[in-house]
Residue, then its C-alpha position, 0 to 999 in steps of 0.5 A: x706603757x706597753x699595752x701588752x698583756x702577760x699571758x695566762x694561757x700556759x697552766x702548768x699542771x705539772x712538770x716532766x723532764x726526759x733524758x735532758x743533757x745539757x753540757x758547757x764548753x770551758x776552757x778544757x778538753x772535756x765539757x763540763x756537764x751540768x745535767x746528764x740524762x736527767x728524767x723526772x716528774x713532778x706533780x702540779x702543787x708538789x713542793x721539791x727540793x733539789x739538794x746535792x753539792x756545789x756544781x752538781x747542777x742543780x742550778x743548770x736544772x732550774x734554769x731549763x725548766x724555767x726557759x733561761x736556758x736550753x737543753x742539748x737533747x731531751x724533752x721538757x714538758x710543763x702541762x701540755x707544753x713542750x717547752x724545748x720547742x717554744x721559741x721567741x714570742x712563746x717562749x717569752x709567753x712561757x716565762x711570764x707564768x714562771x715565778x724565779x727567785x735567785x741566789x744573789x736575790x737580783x734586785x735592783x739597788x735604786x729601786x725600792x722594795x714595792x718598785x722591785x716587786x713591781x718591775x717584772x708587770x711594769x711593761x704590761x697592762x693588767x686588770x689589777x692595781x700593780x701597786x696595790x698587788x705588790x704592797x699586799x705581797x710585800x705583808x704577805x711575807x712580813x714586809x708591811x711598813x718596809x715599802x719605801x725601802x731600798x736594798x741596800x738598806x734591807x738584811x738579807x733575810x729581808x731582801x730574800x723576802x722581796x724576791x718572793x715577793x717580786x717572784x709572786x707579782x704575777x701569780x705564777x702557775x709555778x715558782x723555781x727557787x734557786x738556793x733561797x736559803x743558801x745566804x741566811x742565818x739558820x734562823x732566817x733559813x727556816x723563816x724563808x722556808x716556812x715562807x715559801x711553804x706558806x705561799x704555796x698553799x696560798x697559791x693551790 
């Protein structure tokens, strides 16, 4: 066990990208562009949803402000911090107080649903009971009972529901959801929706 301690010390209050680029090579002449200039603010608390077609970059978006990737120019400030100057350790620092829920949910297959939940603090010392934290996340989202579960044996509503389960583990000052819906029924849709809704009052 790592005696590492996430780092709390990035409040994010708020988020604002300028004139961010980013561009990928393929296997073309031209680069495709998965952000173009973008400039945007958004408020600390507010809930924004990112729409537009398949490949417009949306995707590319998420993954700048949450440090996954890095701009080809532009700024991206997250509070007081310029998040397209931190490198390594602060950088690291950084995503730890970011919450991602992905597309394809990411869990791990052999783990159960409260070990999924708990695999993102599992290398830090903290001053709560890991376990404990993740069963309460777990019914937050309607999962009491499904503990013990693994993936493989969850519907996909369920295991979306372990992602933001997973995603909230360290009480993150902000929470990117990459089409979280995008896989479900219209009614599990709605359910995750009102969930995420939820656990962002929760959270201010």
């Amino acid at each position: 066990m790592s005696d590492r301690t996430p780092d709390r010390a990035i409040e994010v209050d708020g988020v604002e990208l300028c004139r961010v680029t980013k561009r990928y090579q393929t296997g073309s002449d031209e680069p495709a562009v998965g952000a173009d200039n973008v400039s945007v603010r958004i408020e600390r608390g507010a809930l924004v949803a990112l729409t537009g077609a398949s490949g417009s970059g949306k995707s590319t978006l998420l993954h700048l402000i949450g440090g996954i990737e890095r701009p080809d120019s532009g700024t991206i400030i997250s509070g007081s911090v310029e998040v397209t100057r931190l490198r390594g350790g602060a950088m690291a620092a950084y995503r730890r107080t970011v919450g991602f829920v992905f597309q394809r949910y990411n869990l791990l297959p052999a783990l159960t649903a409260l070990d999924n939940v708990i695999a993102p603090v599992l290398p830090y010392r903290t001053g709560w009971d890991k376990a404990a934290r993740a069963r309460e996340l777990l019914a937050a989202v309607g999962l009491a009972g499904r503990e013990r579960s693994l993936p493989g044996r969850m519907s996909g509503g369920e295991q979306q529901r372990v992602a933001i389960a997973r995603a909230l583990v360290n009480t993150p000052a902000l929470l990117l959801a990459d089409e979280p819906t995008g896989n479900l029924d219209s009614h599990s849709a709605e359910a995750i929706v009102g969930l995420l809704t939820q656990m962002r009052e929760i959270r201010r």
